[in-house]
DOPA-909902 format. One record per atom (N, C-alpha, C): x, y, z; residue in three letters. Coordinates in steps of 0.02 Angstrom, whole numbers, padded with zeros to 5 digits, always signed. Layout:
# residues N
XYZALA ...
This chain:
# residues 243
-00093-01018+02050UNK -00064-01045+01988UNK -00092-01006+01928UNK -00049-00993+01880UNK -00065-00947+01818UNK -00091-01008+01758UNK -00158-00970+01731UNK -00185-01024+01683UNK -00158-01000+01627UNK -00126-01066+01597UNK -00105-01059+01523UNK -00147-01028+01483UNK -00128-00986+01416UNK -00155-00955+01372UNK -00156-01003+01319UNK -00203-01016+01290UNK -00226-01067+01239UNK -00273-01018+01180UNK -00224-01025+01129UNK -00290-01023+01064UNK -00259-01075+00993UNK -00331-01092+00980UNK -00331-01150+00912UNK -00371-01120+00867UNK -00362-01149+00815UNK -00389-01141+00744UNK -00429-01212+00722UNK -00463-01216+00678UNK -00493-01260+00652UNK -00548-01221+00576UNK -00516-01251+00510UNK -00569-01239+00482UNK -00632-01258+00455UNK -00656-01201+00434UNK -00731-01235+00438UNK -00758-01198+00387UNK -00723-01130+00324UNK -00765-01120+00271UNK -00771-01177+00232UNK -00795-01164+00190UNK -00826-01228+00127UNK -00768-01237+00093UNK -00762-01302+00072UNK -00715-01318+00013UNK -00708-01279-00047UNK -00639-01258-00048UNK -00649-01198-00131UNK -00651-01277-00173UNK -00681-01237-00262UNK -00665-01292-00318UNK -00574-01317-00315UNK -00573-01362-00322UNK -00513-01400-00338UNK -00473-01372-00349UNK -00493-01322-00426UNK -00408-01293-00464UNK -00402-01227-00427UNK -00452-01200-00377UNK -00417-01132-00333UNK -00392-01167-00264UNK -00424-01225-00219UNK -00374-01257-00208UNK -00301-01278-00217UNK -00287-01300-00289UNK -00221-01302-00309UNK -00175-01236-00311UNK -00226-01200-00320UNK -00193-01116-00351UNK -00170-01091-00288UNK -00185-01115-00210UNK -00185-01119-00144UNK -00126-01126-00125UNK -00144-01201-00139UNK -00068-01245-00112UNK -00018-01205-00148UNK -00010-01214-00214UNK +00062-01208-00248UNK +00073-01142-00258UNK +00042-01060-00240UNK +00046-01003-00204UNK +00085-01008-00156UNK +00059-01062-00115UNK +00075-01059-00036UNK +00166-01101-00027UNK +00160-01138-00073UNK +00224-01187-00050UNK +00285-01146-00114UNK +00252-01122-00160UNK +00321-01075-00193UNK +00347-01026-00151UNK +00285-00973-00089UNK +00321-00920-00073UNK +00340-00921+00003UNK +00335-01003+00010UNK +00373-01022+00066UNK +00455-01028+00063UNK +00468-01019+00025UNK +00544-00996+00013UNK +00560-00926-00002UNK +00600-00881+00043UNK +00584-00813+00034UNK +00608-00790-00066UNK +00606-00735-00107UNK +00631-00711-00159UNK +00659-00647-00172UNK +00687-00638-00211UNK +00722-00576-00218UNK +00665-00524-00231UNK +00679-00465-00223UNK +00628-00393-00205UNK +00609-00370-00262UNK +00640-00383-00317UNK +00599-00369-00383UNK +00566-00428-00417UNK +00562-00482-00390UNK +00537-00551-00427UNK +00463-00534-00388UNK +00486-00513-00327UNK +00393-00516-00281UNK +00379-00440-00305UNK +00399-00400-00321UNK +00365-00347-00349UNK +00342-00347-00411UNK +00364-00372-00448UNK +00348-00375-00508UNK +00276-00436-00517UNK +00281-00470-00468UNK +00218-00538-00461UNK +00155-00485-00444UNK +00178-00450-00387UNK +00136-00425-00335UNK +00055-00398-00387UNK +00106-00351-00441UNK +00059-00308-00489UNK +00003-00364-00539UNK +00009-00410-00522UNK -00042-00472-00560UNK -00118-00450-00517UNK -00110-00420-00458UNK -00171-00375-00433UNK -00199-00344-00456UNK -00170-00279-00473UNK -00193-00237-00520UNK -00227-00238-00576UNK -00165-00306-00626UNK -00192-00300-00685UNK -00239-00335-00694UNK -00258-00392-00651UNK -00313-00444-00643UNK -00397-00437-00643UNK -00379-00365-00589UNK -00435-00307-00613UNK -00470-00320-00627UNK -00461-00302-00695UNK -00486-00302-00751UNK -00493-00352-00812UNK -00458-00406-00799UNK -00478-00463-00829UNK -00556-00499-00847UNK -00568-00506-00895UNK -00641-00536-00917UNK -00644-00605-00940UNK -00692-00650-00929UNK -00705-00707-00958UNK -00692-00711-01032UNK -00720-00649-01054UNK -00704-00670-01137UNK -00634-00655-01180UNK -00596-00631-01117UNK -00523-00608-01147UNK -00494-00636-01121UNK -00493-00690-01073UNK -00450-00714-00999UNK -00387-00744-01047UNK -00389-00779-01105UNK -00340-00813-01119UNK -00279-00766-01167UNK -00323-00686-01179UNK -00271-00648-01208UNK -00244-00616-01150UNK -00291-00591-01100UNK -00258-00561-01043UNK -00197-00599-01010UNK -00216-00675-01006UNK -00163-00717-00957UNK -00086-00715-00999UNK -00084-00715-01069UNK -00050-00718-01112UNK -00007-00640-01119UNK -00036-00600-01104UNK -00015-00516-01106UNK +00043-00512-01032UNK -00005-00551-00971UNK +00018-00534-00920UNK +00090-00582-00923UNK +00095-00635-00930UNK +00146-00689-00952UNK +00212-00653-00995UNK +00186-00644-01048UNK +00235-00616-01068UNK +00256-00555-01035UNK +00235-00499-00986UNK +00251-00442-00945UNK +00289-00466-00903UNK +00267-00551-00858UNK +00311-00533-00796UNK +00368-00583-00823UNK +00356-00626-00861UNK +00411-00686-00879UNK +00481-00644-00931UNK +00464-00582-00978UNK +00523-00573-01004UNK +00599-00543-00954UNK +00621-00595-01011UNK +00705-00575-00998UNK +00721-00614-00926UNK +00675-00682-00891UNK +00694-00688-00849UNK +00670-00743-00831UNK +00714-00793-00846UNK +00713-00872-00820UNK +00694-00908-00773UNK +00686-00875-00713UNK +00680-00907-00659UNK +00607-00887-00656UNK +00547-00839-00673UNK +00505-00842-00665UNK +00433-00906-00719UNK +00459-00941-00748UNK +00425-00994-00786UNK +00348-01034-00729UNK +00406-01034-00686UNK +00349-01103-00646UNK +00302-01039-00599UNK +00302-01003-00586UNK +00252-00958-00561UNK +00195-00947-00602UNK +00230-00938-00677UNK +00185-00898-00716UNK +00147-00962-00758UNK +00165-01016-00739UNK +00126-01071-00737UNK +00057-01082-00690UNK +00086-01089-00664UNK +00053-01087-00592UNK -00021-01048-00599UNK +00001-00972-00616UNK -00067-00924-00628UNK -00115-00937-00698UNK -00049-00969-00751UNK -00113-00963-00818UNK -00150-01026-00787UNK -00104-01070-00758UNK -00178-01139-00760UNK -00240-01128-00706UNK -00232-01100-00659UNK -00258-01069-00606UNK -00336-01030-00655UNK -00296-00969-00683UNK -00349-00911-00701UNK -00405-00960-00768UNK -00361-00981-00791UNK -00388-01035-00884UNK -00448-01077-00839UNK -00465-01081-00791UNK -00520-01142-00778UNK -00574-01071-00740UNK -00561-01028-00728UNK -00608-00989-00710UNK -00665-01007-00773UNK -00730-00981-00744UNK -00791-00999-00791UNK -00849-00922-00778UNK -00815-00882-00743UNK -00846-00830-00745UNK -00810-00762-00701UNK -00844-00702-00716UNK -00805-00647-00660UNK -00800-00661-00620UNK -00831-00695-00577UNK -00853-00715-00523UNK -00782-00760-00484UNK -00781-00799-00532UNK -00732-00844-00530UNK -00657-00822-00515UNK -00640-00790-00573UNK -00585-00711-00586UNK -00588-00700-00530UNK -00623-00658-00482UNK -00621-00601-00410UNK -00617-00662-00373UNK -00653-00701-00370UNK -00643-00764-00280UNK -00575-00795-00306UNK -00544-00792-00375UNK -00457-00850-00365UNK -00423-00767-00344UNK -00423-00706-00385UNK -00391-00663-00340UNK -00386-00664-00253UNK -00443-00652-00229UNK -00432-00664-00155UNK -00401-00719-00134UNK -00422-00774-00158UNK -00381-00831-00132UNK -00293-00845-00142UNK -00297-00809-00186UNK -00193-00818-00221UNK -00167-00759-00164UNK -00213-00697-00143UNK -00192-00647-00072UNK -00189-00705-00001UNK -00223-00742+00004UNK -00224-00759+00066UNK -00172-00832+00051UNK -00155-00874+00001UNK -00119-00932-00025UNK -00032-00874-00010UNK -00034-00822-00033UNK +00035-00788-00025UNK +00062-00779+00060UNK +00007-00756+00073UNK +00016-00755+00171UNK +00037-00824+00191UNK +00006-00868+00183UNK +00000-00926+00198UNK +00091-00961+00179UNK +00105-00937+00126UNK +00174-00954+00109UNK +00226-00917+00149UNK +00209-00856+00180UNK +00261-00808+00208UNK +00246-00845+00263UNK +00198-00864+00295UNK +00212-00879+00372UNK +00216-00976+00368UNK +00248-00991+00319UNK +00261-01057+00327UNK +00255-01116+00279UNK +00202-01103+00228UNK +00188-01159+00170UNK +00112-01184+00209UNK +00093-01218+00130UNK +00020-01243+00141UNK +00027-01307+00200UNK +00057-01325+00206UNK +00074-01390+00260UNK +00035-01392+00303UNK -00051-01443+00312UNK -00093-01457+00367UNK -00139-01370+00367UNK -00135-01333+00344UNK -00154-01282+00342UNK -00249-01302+00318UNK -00237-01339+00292UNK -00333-01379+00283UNK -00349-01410+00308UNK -00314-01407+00385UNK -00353-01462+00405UNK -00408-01454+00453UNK -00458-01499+00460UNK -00523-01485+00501UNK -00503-01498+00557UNK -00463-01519+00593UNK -00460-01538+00655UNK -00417-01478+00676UNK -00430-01447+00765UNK -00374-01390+00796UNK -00316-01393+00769UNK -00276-01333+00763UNK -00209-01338+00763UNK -00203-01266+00775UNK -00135-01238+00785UNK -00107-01186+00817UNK -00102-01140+00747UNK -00122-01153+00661UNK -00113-01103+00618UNK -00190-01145+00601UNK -00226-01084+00550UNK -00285-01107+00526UNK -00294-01044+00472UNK -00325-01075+00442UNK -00346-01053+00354UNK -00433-01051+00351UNK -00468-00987+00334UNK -00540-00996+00341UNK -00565-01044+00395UNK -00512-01015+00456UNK -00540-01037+00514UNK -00587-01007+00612UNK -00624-01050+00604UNK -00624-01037+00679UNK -00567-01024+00729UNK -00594-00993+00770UNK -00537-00970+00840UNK -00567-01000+00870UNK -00522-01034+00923UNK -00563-01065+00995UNK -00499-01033+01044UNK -00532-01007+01108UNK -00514-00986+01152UNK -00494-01016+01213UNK -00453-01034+01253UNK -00455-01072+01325UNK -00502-01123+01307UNK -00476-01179+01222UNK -00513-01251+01247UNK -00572-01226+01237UNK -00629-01188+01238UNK -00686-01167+01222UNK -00705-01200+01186UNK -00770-01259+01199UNK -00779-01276+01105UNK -00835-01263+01077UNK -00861-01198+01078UNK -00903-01156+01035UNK -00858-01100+00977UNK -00786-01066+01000UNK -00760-01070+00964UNK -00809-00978+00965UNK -00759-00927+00931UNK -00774-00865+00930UNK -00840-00863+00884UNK -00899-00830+00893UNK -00926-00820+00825UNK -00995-00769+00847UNK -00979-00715+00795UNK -01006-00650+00774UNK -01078-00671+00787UNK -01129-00642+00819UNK -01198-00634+00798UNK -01216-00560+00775UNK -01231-00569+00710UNK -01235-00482+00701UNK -01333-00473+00703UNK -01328-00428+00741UNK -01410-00409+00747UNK -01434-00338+00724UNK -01375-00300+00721UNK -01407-00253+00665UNK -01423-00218+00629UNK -01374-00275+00581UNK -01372-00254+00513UNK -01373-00189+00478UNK -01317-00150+00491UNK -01302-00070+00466UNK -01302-00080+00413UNK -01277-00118+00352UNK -01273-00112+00284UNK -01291-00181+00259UNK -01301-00198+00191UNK -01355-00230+00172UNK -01287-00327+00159UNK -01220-00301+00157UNK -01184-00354+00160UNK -01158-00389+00243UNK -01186-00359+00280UNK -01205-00379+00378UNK -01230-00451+00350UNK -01170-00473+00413UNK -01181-00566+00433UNK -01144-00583+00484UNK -01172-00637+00505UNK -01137-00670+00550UNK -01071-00693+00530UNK -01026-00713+00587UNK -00963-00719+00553UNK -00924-00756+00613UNK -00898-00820+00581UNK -00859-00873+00639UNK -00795-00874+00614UNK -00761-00855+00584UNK -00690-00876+00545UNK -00643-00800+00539UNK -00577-00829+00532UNK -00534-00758+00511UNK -00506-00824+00445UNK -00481-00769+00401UNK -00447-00805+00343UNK -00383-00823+00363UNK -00333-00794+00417UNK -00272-00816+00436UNK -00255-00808+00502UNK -00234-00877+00561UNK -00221-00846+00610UNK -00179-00896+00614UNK -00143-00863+00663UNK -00084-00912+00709UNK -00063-00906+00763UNK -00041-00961+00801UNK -00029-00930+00860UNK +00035-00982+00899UNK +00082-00953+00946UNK +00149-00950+00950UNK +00164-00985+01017UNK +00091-00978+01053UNK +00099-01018+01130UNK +00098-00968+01171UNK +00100-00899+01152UNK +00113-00838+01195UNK +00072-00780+01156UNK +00078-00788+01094UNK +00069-00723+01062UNK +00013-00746+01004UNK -00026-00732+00978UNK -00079-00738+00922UNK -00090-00686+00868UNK -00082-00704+00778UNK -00091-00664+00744UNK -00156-00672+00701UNK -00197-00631+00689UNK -00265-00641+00664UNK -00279-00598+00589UNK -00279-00634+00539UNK -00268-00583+00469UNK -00350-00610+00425UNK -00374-00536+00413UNK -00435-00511+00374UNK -00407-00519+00310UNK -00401-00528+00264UNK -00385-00531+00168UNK -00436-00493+00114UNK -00424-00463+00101UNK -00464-00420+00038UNK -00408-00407-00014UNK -00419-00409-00069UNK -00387-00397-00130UNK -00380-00301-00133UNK -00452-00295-00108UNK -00439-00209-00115UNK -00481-00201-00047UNK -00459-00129-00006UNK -00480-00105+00050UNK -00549-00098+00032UNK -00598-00077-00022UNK -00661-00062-00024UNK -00703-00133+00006UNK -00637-00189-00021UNK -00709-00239-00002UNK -00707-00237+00108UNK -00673-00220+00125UNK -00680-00235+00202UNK -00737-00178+00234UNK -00785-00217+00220UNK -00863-00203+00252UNK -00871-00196+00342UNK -00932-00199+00353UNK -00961-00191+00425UNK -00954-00274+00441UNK -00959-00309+00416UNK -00959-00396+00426UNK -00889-00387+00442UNK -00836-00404+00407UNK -00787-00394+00431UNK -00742-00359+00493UNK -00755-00287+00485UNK -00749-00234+00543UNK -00786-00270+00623UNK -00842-00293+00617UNK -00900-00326+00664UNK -00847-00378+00705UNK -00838-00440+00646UNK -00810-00482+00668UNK -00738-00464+00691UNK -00700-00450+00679UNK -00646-00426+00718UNK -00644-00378+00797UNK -00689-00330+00771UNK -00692-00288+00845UNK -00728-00336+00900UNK -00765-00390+00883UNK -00807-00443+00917UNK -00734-00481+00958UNK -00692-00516+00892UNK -00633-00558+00895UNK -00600-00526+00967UNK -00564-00455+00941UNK -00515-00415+01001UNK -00554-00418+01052UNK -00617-00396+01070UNK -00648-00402+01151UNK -00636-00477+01186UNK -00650-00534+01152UNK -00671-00586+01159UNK -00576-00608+01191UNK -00534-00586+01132UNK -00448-00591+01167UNK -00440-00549+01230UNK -00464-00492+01214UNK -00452-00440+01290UNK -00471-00483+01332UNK -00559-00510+01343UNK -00567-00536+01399UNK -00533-00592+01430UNK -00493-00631+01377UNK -00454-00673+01399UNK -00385-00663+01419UNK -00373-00597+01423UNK -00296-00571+01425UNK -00226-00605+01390UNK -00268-00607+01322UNK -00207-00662+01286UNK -00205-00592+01225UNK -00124-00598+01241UNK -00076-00567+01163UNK -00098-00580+01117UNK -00111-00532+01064UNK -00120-00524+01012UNK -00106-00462+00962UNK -00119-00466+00894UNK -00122-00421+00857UNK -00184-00435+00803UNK -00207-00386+00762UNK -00261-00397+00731UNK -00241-00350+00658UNK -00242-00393+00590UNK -00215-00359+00527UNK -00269-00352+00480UNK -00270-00315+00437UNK -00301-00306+00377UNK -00262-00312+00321UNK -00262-00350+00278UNK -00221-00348+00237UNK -00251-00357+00157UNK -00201-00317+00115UNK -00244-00288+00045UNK -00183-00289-00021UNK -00197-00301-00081UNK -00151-00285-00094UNK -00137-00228-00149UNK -00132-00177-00103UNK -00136-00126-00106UNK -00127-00076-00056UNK -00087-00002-00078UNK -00051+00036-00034UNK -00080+00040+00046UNK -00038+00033+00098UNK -00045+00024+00168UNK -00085+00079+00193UNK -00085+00167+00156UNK -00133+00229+00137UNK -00185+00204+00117UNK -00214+00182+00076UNK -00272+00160+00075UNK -00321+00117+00114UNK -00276+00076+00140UNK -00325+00036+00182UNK -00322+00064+00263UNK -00266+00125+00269UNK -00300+00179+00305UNK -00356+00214+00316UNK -00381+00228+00250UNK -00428+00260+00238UNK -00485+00236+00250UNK -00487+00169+00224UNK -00560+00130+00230UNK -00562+00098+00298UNK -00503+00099+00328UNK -00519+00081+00417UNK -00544+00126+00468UNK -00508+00181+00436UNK -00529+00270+00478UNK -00611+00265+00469UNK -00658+00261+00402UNK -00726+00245+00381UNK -00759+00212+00461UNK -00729+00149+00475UNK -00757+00113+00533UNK -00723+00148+00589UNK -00677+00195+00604UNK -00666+00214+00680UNK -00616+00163+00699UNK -00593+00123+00660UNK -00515+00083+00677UNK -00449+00111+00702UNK -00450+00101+00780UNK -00373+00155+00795UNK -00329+00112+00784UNK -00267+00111+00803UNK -00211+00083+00784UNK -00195+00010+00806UNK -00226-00007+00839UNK -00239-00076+00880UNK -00249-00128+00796UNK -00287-00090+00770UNK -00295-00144+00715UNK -00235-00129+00650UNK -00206-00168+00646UNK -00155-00148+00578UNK -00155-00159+00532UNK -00146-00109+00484UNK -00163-00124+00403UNK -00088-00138+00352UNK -00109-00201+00347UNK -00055-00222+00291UNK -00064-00210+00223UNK -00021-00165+00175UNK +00022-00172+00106UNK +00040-00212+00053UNK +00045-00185+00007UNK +00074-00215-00051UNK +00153-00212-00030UNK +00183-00164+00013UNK +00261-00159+00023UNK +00262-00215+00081UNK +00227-00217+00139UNK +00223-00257+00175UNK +00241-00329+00169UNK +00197-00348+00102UNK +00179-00394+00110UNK +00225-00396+00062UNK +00285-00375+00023UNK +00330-00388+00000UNK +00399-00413+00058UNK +00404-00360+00112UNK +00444-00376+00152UNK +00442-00455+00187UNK +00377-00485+00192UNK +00370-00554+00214UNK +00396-00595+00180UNK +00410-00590+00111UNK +00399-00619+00053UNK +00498-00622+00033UNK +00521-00570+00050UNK +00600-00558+00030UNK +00651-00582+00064UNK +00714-00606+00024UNK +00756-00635+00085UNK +00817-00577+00063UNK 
């Protein structure tokens, strides 16, 4: 008899603050309805310019960017809502760079379905800053790193996006820019794929940035990443996004 292939999710990072929470959900449940190819391109570049955004300018920057993506065009209002109230409660850079990452991984989260149960602590077949569990396993995948090549090396139990189909499993890394995907990251994934090999369960394994699909070539080639691991785009991740 052939044993079923089983993988679950469950999360288990820490609670974000509330209003990047919100900035989560309502990311996630706007771009669960696909959009036209210049409405998500034109959003997409809020990456870029976000950059460079500072605490002490945030409310001229949010106001610059507003008026960039909202002229001449009606239907973008409730998005560009969405981001000033989001960015306006930041309280430091700090703040700025962790709601960026989170509005990258709140956008995935909308392409493959909407925020729906996506927080929740208990298994389920999609998970958000979650554990993998393997064949029912309940220790659940997790990195011991022992040693420590670069000075941001850690242990690591979670992928930021996975899902899985009953047959097939997708597992997504999130960085705003390819520089941030470190040896922690790289670690935990090449850990992740052995741990699927040994179980002979389908999969794929993504990087995703937002920013050109060339670039985060580059910084995967750095770790010796062959093609097994795939690096997702700013075009990419438009195509998820378009109807």
């Amino acid at each position: 008899m052939v044993k079923e292939k089983s993988v679950s999710f469950k999360r288990t990072d820490k609670d974000l603050p509330l209003f990047m929470m919100n900035a989560v959900k309502n990311i996630a449940d706007h771009f669960s309805t696909q959009r036209e190819r210049i409405y998500v391109k034109d959003f997409l570049e809020i990456f870029k310019r976000s950059k460079y955004w500072e605490i002490n300018s945030l409310e001229k920057d949010l106001n610059n960017w507003k008026l960039r993506f909202v002229k001449s065009h009606n239907d973008r209002d409730k998005l560009s809502k969405i981001i000033v109230d989001s960015f306006i409660q930041c309280r430091s850079k700090d703040d700025i760079d962790h709601l960026r990452g989170v509005l990258l991984e709140g956008i995935l989260i909308g392409a493959k379905g909407g925020f729906k149960t996506i927080d929740s602590r208990k298994e389920s077949v999609r998970g958000w800053g979650a554990k993998v569990y393997l064949q029912k396993e309940k220790s659940g995948v997790f990195y011991n790193c022992t040693r420590r090549l670069e000075d941001n090396c850690a242990n690591r139990s979670t992928v930021d996006y996975g899902e899985w189909d009953g047959y097939h499993g997708q597992f997504f890394e999130c960085k705003v820019s390819p520089d941030r995907i470190g040896c922690k990251e790289v670690s935990y994934m090449r850990f992740l794929k052995e741990q699927l090999m040994s179980h002979d369960i389908s999969h794929e394994i993504f990087f995703l940035c937002a920013e050109t699909k060339f670039n985060i070539e580059i910084q995967l080639e750095k770790y010796d990443l062959g093609p097994t691991f795939k690096p997702l785009g700013r075009d990419e991740i438009s195509e998820m996004l378009v109807n």
